[in-house]
N, CA, C and O atoms as a GROMACS GRO file, in nm:
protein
  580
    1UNK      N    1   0.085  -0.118   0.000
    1UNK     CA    2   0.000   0.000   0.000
    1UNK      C    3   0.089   0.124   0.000
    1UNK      O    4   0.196   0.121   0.061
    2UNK      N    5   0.051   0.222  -0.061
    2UNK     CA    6   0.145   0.340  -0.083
    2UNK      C    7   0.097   0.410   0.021
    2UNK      O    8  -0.025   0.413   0.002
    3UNK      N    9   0.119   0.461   0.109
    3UNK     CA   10   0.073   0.511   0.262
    3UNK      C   11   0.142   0.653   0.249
    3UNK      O   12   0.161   0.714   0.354
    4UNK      N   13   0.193   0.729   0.087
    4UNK     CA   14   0.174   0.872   0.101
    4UNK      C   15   0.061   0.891   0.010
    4UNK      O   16   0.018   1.005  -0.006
    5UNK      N   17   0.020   0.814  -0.036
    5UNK     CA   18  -0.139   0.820  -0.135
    5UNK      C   19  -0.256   0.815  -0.018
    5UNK      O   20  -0.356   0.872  -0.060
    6UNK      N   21  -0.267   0.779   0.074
    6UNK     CA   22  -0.305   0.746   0.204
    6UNK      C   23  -0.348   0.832   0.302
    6UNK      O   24  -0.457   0.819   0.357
    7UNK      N   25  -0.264   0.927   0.329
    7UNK     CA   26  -0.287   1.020   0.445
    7UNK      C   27  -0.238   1.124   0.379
    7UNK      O   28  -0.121   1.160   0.372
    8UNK      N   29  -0.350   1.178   0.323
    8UNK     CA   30  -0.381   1.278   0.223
    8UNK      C   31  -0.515   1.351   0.332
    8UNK      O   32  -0.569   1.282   0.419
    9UNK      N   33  -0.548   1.476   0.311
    9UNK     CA   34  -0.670   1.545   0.406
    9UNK      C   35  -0.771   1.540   0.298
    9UNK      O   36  -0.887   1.538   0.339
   10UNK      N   37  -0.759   1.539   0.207
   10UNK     CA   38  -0.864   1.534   0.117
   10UNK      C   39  -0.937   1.377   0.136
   10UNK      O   40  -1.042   1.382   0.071
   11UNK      N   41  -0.922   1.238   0.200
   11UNK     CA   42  -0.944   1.167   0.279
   11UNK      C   43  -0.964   1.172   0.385
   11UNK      O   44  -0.938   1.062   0.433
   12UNK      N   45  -0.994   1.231   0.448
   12UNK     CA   46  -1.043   1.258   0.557
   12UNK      C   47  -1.191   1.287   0.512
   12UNK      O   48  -1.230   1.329   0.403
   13UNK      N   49  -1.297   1.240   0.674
   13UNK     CA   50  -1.432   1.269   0.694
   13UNK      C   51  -1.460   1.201   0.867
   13UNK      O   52  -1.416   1.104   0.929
   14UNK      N   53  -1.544   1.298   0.893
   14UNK     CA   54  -1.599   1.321   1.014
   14UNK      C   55  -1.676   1.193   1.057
   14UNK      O   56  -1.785   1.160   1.010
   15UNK      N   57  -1.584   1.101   1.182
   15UNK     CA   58  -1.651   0.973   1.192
   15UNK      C   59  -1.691   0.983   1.397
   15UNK      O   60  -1.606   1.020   1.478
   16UNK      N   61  -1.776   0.958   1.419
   16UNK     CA   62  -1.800   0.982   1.577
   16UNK      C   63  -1.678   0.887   1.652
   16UNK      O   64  -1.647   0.786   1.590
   17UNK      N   65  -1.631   0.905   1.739
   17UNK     CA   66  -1.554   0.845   1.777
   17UNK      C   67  -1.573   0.758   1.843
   17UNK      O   68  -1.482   0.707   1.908
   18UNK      N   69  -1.685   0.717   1.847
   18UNK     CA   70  -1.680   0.540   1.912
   18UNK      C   71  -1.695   0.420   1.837
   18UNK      O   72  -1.666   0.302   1.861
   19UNK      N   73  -1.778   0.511   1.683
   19UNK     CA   74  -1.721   0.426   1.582
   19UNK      C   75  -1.606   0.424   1.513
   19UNK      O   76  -1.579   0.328   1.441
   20UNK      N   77  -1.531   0.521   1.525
   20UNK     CA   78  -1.417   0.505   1.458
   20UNK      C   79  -1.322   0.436   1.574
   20UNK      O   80  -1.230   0.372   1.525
   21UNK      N   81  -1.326   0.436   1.722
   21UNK     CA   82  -1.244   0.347   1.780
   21UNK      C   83  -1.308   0.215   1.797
   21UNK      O   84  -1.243   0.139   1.868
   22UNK      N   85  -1.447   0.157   1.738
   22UNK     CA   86  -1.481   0.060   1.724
   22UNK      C   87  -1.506  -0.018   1.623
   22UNK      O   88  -1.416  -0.083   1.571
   23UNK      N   89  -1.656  -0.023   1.573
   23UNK     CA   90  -1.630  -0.128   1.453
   23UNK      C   91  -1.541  -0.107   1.374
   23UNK      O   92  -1.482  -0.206   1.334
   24UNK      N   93  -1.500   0.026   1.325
   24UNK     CA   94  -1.440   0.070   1.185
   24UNK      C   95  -1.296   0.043   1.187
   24UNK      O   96  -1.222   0.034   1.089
   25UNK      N   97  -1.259   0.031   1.329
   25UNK     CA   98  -1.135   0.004   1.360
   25UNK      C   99  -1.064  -0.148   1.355
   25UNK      O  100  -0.952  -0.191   1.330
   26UNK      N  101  -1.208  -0.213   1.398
   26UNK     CA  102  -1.218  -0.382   1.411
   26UNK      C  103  -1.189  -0.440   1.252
   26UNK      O  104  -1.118  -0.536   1.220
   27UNK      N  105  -1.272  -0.348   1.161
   27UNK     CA  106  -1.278  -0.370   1.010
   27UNK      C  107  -1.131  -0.344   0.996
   27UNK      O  108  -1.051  -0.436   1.006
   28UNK      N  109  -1.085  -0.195   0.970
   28UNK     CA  110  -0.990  -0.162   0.952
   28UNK      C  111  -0.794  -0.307   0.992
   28UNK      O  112  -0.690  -0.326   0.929
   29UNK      N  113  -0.834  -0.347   1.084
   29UNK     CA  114  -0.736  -0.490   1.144
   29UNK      C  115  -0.760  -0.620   1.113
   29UNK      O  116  -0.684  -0.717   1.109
   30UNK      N  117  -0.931  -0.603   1.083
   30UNK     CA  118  -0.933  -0.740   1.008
   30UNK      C  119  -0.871  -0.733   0.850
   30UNK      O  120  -0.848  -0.844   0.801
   31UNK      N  121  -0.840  -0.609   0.759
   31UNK     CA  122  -0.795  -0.564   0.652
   31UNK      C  123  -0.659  -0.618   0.658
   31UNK      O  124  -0.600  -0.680   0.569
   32UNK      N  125  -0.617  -0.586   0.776
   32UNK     CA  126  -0.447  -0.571   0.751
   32UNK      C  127  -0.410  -0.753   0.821
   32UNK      O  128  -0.296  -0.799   0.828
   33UNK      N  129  -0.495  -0.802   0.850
   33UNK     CA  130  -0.467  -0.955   0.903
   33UNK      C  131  -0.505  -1.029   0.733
   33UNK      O  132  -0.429  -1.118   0.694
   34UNK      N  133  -0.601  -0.994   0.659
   34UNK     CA  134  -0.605  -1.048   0.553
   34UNK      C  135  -0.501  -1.010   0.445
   34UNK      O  136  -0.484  -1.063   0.336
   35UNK      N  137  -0.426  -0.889   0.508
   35UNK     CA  138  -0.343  -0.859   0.411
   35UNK      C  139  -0.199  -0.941   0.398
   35UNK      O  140  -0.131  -0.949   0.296
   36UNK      N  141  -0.170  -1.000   0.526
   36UNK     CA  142  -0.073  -1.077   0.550
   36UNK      C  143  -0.086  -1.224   0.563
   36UNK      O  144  -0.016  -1.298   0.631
   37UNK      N  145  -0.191  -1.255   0.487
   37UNK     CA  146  -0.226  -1.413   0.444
   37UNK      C  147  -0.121  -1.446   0.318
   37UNK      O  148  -0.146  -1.405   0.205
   38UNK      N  149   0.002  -1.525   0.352
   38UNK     CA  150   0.108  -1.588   0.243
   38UNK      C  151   0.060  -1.584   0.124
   38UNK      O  152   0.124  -1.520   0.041
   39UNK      N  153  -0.085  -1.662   0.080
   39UNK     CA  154  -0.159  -1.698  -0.034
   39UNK      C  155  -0.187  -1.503  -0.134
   39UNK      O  156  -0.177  -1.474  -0.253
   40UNK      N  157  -0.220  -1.427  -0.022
   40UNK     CA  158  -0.299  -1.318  -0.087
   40UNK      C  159  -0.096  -1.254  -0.145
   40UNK      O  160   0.020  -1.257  -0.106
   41UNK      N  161  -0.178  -1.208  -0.249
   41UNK     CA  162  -0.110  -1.152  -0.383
   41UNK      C  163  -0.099  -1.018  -0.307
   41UNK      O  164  -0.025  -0.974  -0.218
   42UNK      N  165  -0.223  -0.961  -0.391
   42UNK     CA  166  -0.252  -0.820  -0.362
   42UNK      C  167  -0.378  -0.809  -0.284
   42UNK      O  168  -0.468  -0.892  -0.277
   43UNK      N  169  -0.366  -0.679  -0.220
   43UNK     CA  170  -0.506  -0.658  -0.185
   43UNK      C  171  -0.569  -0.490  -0.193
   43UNK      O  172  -0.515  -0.388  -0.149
   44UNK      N  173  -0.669  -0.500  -0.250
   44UNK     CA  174  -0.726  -0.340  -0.221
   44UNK      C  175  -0.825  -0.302  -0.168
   44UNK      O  176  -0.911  -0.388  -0.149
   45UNK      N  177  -0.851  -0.172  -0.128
   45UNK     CA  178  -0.928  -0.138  -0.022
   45UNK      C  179  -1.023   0.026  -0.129
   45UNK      O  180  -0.958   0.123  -0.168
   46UNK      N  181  -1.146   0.014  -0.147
   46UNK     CA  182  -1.158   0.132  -0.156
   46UNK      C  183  -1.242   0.177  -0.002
   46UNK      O  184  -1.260   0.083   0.076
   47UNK      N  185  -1.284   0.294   0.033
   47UNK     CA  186  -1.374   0.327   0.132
   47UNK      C  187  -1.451   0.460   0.094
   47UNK      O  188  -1.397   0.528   0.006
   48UNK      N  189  -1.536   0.494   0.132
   48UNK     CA  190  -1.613   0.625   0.143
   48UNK      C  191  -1.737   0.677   0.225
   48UNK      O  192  -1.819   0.586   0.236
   49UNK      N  193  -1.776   0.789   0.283
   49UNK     CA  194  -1.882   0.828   0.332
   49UNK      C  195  -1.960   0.779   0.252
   49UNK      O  196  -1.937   0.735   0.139
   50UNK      N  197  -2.107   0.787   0.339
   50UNK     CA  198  -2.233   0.770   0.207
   50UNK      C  199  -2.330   0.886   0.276
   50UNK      O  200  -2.333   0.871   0.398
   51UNK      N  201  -2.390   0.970   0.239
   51UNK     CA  202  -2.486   1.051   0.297
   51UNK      C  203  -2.669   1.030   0.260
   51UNK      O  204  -2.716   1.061   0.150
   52UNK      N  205  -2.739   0.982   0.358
   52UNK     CA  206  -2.895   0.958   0.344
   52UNK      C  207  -2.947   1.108   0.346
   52UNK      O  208  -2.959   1.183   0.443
   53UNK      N  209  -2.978   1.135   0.186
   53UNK     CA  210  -3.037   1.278   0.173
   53UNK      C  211  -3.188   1.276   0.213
   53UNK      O  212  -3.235   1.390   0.215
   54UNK      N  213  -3.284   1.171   0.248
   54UNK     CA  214  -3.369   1.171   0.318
   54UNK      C  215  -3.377   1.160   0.453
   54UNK      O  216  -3.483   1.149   0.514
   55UNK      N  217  -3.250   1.164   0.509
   55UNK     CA  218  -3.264   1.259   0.670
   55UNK      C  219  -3.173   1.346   0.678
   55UNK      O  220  -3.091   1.383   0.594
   56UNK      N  221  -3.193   1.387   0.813
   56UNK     CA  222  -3.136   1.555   0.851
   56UNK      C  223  -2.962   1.528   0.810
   56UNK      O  224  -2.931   1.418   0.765
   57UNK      N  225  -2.894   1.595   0.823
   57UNK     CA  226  -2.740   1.584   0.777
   57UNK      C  227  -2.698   1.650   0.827
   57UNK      O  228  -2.725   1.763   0.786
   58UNK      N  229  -2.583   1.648   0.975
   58UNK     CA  230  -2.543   1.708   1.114
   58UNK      C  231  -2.373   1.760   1.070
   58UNK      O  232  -2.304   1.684   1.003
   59UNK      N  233  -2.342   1.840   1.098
   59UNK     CA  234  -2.246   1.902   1.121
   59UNK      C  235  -2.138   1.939   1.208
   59UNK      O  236  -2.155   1.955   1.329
   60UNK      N  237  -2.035   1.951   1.155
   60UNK     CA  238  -1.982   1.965   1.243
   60UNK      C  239  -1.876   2.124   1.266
   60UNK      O  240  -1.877   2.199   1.169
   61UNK      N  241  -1.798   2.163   1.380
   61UNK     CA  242  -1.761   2.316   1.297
   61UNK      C  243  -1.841   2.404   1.294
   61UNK      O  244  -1.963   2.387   1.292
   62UNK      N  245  -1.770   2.537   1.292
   62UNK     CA  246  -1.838   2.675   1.290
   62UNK      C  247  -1.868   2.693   1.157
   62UNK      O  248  -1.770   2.671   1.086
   63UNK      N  249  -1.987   2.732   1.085
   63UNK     CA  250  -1.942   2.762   0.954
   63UNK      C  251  -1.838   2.859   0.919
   63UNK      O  252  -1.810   2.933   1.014
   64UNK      N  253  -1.773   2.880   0.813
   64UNK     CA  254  -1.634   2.930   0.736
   64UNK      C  255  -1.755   3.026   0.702
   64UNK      O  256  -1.876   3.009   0.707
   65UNK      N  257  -1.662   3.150   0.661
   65UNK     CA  258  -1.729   3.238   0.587
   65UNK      C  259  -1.839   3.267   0.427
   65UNK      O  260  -1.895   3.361   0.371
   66UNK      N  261  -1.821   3.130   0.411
   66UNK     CA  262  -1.943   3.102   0.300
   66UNK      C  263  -2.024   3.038   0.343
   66UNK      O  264  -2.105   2.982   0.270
   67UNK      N  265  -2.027   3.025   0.479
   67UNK     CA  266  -2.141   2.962   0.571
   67UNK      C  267  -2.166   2.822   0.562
   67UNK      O  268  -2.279   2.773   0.567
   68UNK      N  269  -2.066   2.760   0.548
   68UNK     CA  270  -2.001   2.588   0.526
   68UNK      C  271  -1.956   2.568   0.660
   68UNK      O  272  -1.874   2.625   0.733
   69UNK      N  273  -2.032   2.471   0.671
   69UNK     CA  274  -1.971   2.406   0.759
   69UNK      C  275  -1.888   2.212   0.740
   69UNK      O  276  -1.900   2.137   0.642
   70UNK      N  277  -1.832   2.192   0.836
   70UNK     CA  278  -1.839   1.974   0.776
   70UNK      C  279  -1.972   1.922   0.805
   70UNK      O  280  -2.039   1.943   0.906
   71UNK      N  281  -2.007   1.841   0.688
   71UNK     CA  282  -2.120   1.733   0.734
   71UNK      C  283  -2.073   1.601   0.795
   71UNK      O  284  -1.962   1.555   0.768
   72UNK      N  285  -2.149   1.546   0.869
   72UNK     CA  286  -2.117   1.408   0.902
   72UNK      C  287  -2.173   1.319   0.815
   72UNK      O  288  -2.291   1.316   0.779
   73UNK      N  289  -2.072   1.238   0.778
   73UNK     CA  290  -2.187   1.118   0.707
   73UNK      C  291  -2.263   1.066   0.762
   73UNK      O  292  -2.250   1.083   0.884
   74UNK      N  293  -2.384   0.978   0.722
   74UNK     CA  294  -2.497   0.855   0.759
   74UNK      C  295  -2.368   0.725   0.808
   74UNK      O  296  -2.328   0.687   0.918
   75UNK      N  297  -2.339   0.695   0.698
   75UNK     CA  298  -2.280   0.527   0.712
   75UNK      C  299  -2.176   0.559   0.660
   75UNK      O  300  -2.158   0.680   0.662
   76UNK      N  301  -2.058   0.467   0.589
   76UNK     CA  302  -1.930   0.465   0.571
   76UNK      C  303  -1.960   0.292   0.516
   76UNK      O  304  -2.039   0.211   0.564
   77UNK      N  305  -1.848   0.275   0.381
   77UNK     CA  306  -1.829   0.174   0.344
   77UNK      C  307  -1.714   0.125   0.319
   77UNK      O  308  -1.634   0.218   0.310
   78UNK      N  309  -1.658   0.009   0.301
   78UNK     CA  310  -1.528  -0.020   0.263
   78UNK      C  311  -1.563  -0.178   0.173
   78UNK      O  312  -1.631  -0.270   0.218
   79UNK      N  313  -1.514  -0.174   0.077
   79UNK     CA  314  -1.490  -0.277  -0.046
   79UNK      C  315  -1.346  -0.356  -0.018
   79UNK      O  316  -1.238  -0.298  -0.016
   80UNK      N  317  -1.357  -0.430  -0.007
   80UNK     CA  318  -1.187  -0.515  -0.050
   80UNK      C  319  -1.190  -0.610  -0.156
   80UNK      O  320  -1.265  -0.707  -0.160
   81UNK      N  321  -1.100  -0.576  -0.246
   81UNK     CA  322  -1.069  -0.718  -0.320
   81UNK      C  323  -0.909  -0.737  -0.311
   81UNK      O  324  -0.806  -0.671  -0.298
   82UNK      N  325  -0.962  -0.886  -0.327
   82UNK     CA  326  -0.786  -0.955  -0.315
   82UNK      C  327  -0.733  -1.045  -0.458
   82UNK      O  328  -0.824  -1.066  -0.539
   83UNK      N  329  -0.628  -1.085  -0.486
   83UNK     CA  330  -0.589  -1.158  -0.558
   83UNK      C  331  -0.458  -1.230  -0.486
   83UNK      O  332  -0.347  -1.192  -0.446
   84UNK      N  333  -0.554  -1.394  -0.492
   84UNK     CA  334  -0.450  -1.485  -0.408
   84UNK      C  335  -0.356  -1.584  -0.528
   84UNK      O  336  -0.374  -1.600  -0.649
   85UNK      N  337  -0.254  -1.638  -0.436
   85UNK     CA  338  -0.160  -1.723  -0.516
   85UNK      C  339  -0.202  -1.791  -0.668
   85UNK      O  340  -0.114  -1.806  -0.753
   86UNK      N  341  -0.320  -1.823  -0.690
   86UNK     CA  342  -0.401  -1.882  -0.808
   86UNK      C  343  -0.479  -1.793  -0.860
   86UNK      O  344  -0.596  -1.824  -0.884
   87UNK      N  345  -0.424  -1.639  -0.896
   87UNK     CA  346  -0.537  -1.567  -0.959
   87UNK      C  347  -0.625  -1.578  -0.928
   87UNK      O  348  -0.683  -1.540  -1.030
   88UNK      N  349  -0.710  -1.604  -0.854
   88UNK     CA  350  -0.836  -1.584  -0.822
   88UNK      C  351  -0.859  -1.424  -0.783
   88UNK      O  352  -0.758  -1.367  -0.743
   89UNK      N  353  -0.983  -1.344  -0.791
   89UNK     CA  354  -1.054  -1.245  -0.740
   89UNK      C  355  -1.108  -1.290  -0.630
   89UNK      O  356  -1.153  -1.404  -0.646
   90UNK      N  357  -1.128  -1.231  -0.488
   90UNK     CA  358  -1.177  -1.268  -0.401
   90UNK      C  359  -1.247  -1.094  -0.325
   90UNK      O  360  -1.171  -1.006  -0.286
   91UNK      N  361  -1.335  -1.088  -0.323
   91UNK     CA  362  -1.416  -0.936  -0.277
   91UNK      C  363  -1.520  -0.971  -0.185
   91UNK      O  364  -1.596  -1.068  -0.182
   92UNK      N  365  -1.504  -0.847  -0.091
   92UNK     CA  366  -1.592  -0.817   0.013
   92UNK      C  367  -1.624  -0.678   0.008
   92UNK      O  368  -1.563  -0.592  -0.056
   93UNK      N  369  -1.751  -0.658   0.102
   93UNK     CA  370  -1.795  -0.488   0.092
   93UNK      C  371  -1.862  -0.525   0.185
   93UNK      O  372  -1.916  -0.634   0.198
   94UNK      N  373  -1.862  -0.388   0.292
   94UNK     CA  374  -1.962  -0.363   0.389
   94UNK      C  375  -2.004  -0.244   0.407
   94UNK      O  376  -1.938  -0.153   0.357
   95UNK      N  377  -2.115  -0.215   0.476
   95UNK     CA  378  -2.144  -0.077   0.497
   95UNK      C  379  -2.157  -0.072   0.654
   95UNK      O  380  -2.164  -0.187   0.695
   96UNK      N  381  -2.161  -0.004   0.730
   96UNK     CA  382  -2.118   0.017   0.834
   96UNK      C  383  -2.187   0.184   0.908
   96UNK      O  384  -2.114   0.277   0.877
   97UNK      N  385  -2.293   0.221   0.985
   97UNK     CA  386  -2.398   0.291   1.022
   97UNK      C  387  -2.270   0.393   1.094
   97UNK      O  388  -2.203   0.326   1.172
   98UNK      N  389  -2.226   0.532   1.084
   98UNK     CA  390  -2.169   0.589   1.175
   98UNK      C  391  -2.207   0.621   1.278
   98UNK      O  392  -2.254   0.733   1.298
   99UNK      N  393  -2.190   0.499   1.396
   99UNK     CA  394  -2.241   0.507   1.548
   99UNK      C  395  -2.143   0.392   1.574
   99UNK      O  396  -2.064   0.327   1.505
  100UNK      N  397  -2.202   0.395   1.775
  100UNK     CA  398  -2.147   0.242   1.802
  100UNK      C  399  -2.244   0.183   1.747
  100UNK      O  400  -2.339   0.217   1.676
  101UNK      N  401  -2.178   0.029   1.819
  101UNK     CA  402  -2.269  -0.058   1.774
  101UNK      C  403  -2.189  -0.204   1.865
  101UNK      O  404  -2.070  -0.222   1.887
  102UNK      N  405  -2.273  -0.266   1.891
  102UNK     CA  406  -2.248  -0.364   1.990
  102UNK      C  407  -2.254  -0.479   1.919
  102UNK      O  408  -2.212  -0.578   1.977
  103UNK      N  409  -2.318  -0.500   1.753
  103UNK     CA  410  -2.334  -0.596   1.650
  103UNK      C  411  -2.168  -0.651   1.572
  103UNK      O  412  -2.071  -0.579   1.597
  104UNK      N  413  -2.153  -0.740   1.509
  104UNK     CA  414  -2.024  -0.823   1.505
  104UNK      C  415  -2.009  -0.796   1.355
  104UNK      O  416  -2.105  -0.793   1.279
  105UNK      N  417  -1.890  -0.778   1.319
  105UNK     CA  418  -1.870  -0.703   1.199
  105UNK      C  419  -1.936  -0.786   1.084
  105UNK      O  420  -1.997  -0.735   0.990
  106UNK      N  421  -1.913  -0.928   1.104
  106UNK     CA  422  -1.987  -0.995   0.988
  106UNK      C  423  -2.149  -0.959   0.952
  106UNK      O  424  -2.207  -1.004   0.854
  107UNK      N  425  -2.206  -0.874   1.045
  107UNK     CA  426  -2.356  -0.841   1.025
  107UNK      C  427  -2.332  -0.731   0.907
  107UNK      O  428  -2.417  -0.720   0.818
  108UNK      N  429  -2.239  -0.666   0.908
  108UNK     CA  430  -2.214  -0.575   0.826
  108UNK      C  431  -2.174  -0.627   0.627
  108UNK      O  432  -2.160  -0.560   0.524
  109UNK      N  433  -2.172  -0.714   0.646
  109UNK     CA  434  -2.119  -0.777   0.505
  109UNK      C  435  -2.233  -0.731   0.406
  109UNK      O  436  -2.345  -0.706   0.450
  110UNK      N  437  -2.206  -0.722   0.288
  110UNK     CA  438  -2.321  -0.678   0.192
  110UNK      C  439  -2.248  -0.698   0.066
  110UNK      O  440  -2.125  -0.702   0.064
  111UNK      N  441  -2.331  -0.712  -0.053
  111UNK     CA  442  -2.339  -0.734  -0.200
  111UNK      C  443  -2.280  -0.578  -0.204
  111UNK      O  444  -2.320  -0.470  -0.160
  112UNK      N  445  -2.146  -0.630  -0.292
  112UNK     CA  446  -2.070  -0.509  -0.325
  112UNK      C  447  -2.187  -0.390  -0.386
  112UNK      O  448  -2.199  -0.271  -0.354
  113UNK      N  449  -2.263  -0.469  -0.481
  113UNK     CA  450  -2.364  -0.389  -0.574
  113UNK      C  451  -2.459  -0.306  -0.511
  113UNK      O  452  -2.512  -0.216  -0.577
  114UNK      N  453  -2.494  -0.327  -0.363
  114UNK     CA  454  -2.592  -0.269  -0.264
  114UNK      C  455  -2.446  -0.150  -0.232
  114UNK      O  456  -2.481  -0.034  -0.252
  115UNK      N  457  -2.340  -0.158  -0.199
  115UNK     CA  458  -2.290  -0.035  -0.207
  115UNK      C  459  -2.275   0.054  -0.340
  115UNK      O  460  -2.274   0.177  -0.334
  116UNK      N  461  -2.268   0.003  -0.423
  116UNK     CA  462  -2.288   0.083  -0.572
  116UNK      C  463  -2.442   0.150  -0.587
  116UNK      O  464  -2.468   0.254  -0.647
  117UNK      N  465  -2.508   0.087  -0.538
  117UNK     CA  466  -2.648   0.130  -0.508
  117UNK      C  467  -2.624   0.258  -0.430
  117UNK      O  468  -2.601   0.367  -0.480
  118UNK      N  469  -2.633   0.228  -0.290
  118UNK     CA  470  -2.598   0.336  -0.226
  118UNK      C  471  -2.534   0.436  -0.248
  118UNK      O  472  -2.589   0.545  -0.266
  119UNK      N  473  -2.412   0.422  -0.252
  119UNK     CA  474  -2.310   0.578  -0.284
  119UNK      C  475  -2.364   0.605  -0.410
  119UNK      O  476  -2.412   0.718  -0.402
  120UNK      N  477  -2.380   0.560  -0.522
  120UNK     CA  478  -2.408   0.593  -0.615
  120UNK      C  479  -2.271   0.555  -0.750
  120UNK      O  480  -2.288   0.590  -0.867
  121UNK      N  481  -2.170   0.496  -0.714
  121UNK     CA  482  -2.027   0.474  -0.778
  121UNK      C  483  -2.012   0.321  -0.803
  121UNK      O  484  -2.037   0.222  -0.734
  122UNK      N  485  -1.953   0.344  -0.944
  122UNK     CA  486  -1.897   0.175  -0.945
  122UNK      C  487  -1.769   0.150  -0.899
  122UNK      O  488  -1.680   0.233  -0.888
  123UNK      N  489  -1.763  -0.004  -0.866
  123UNK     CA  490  -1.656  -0.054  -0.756
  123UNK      C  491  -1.611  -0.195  -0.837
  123UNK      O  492  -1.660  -0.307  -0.854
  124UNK      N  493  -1.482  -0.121  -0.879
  124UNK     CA  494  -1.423  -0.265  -0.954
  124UNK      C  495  -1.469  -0.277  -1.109
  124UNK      O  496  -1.482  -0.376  -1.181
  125UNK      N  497  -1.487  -0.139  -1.131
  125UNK     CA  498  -1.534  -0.158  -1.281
  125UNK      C  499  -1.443  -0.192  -1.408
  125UNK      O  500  -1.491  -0.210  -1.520
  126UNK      N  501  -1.363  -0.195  -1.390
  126UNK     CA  502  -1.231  -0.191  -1.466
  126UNK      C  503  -1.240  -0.385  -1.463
  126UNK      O  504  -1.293  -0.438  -1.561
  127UNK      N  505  -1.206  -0.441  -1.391
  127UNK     CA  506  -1.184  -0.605  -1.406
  127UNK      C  507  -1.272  -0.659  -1.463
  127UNK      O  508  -1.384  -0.648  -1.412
  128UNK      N  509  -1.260  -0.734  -1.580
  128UNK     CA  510  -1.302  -0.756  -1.696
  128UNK      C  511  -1.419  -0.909  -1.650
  128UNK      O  512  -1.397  -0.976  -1.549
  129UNK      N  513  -1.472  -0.923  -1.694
  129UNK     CA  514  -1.550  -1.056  -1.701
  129UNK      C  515  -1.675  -1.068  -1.648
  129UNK      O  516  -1.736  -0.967  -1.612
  130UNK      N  517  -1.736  -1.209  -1.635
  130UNK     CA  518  -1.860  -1.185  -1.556
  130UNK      C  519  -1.861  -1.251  -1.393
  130UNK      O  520  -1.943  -1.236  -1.303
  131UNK      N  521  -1.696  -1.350  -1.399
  131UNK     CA  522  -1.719  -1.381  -1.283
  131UNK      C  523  -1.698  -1.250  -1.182
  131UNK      O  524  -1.760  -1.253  -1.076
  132UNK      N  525  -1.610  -1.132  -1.210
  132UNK     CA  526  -1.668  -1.028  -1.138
  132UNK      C  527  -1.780  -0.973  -1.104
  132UNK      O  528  -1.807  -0.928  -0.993
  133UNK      N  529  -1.842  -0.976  -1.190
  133UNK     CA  530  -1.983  -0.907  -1.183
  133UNK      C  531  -2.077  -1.016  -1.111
  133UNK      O  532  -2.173  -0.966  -1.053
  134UNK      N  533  -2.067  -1.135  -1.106
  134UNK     CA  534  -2.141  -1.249  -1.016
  134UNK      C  535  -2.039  -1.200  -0.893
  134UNK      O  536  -2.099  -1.096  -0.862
  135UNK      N  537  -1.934  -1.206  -0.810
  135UNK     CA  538  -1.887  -1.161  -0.730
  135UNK      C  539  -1.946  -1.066  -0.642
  135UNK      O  540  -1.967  -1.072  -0.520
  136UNK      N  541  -1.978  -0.938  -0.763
  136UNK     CA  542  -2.032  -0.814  -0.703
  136UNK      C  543  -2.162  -0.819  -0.619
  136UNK      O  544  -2.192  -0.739  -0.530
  137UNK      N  545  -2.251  -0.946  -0.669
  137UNK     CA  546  -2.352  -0.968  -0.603
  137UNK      C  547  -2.380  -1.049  -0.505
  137UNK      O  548  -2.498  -1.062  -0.472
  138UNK      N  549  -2.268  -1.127  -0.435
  138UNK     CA  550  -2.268  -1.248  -0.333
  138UNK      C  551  -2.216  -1.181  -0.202
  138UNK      O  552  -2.136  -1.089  -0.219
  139UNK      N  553  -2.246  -1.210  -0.087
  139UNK     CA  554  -2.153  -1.196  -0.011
  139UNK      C  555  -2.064  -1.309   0.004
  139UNK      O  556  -2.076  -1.431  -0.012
  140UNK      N  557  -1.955  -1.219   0.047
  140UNK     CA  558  -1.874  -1.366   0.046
  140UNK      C  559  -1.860  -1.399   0.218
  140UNK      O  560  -1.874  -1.303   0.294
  141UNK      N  561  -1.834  -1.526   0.271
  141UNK     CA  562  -1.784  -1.546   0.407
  141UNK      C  563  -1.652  -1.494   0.428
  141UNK      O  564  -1.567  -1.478   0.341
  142UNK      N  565  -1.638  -1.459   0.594
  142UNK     CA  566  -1.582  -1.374   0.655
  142UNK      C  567  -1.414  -1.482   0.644
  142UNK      O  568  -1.400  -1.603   0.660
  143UNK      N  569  -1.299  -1.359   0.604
  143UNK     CA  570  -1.172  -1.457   0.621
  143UNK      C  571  -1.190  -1.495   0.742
  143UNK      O  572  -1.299  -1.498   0.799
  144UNK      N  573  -1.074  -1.530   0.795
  144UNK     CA  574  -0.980  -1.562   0.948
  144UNK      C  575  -0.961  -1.438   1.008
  144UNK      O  576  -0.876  -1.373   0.947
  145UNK      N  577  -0.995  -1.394   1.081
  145UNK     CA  578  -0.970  -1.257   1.151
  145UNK      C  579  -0.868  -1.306   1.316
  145UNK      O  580  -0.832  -1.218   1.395
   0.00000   0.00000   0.00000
């Protein structure tokens, strides 16, 4: 992972802090434990806010002088795909509610395509075929965490 592509501020977004020292964090280590599986090749990660424009949308900050302030997101998602020792594609996606949450990260798993739904963006559009696109719609079971 290129980790000056990484911690960039333009990545950055406003996460409450008990989810960001909890599930997102739990996600975030189960990432880097799958990343150091011998078999896995590569692995990638996209993530992003998602904002529910049918409820209120909270802020954070004084507004700036154009009367902006930060929004908080609704939820937050993260996609992974991997490529292990045998070429294979292997993908996961979850979405993830910005709050705590006392629920176990595997509740969070979802059809990559329900996040393409949501945010509104395609994920993995570039990899050619259809076993991607059957991919996009399965969940898959949880690695070894």
């Amino acid at each position: 992972m290129q980790n000056s592509e990484t911690f960039l501020l333009s990545n950055l977004s406003p996460q409450k802090p008990k989810f960001n020292r909890g599930i997102w964090k739990e996600l975030e280590g189960a990432v880097r434990i799958l990343d150091t599986d011998p078999k896995i090749l590569e692995t990638y990660v996209i993530s992003g806010p998602v904002f529910d424009f049918g409820e209120a949308i909270k802020a954070i900050g004084s507004k700036d002088k154009n009367g902006v302030s930060v929004p908080i997101p609704h939820v937050y998602f993260k996609s992974i795909l991997t490529e292990n020792n045998k070429e294979a594609l292997n993908m996961w996606s979850f979405i993830l509610p910005n709050e705590e949450t006392k629920k176990q990260l595997t509740d969070f798993r979802v059809p990559t395509t329900q996040v393409e739904d949501i945010a509104g963006i395609l994920l993995w559009e570039r990899l050619p075929g259809q076993k991607v696109a059957n991919k996009k719609k399965r969940v898959r079971s949880m690695w070894k965490t």
